[in-house]
C-alpha positions in Angstrom: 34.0 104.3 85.8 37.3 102.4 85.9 39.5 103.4 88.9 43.1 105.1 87.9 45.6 102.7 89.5 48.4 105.1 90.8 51.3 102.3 89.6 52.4 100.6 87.0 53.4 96.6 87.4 56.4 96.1 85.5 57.4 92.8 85.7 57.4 89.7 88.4 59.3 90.9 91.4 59.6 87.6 93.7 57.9 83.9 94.2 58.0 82.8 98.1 57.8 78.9 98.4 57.9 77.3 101.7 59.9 74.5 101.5 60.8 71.4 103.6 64.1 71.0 102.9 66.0 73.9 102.5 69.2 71.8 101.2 67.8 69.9 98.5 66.2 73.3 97.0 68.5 75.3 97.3 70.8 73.0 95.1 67.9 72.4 92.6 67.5 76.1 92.4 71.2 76.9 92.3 72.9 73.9 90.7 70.2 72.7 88.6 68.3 76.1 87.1 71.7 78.6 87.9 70.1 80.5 90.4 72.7 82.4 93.0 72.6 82.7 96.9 71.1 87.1 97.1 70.6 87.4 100.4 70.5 85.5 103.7 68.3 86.3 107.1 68.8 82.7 109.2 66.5 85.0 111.8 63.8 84.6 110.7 64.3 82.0 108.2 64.6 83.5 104.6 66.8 82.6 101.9 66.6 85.0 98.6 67.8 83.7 95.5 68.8 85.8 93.0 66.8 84.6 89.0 67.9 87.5 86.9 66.6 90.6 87.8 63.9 88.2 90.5 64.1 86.8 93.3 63.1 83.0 94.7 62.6 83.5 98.1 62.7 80.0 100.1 61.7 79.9 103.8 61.4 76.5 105.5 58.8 75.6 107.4 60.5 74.7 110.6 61.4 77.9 110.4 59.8 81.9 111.5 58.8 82.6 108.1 57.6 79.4 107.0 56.0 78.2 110.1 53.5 81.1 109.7 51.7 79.3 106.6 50.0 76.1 107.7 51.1 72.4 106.7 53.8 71.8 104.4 53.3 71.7 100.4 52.6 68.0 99.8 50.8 65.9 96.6 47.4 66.8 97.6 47.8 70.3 98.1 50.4 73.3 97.1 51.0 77.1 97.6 50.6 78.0 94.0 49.9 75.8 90.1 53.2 77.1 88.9 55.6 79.6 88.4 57.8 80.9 85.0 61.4 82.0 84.4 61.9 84.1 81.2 64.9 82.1 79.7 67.3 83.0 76.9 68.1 81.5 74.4 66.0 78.5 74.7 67.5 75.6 72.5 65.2 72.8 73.9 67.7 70.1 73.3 70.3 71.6 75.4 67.8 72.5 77.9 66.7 69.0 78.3 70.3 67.3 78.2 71.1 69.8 81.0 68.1 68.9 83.2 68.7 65.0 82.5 71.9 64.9 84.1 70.3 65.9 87.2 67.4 63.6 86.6 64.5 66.2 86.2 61.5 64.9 85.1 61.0 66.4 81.5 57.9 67.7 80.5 56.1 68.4 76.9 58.3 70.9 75.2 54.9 73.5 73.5 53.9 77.1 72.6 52.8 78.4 75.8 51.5 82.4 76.2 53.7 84.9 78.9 54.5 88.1 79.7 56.5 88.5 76.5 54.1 86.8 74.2 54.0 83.1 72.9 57.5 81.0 72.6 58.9 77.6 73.7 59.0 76.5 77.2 59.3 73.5 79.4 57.2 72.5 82.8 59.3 70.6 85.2 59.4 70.1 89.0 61.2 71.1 92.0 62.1 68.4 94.3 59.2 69.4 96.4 56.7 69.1 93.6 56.4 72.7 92.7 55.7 73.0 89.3 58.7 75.4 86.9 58.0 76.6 83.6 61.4 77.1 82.1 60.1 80.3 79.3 61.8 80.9 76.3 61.6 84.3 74.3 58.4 85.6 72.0 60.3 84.4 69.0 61.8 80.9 70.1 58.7 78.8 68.3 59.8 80.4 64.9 63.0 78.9 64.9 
């Protein structure tokens, strides 16, 4: 018999990357992707970044919070595959003109599944290698 689970998810709440340099990802996040600054704890190391109603949390590793997970992210090994931000509209020619003038690598534009059903989206990387998938709405492969 299946167990009642006494909550319902509704939606992602935060991601948490450890990240070497603070400076470089926080422009990436903020500059690049539109991301704002949401909070701030330089005690212990925690910078929260506000992605519509989420939050990208980035705590360096020569830091309290970061420190606490092992070696740093690197080629050979990472702290998750990937992460996606719901995105809206998603006109994939804009989106990769955008990301070109800060020289993201572009990835293959395709129909990929999320929380919302399938629609357009676009992998791409951080500058420490983590992989963003920028997610466009149920509808945006019909158009």
């Amino acid at each position: 018999m299946k167990e009642t689970v006494p909550f319902t998810i509704k939606g992602l709440d935060h991601v948490v990357l450890r990240v070497k340099s603070l400076k470089r990802m926080m422009s990436f996040y903020c500059d690049v992707l539109g991301c704002n600054i949401d909070d701030e704890n330089k005690e212990i190391g925690l910078y929260q970044l506000r992605a519509g109603s989420q939050l990208i949390d980035l705590v360096p590793i020569d830091e309290m919070l970061g420190s606490q997970g092992g070696p740093a992210p690197g080629p050979d090994g990472h702290n998750m595959d990937h992460f996606a931000l719901q995105i809206s509209p998603y006109n994939d020619e804009s989106i990769r003109k955008h990301l070109a003038k800060f020289g993201v690598e572009l990835g293959e534009t395709r129909v990929r599944r999320g929380a919302e059903g399938k629609g357009l989206s676009i992998q791409i990387r951080d500058p420490e290698g983590n992989c963003v998938e920028l997610k466009g709405p149920q509808d945006s492969h019909t158009k």
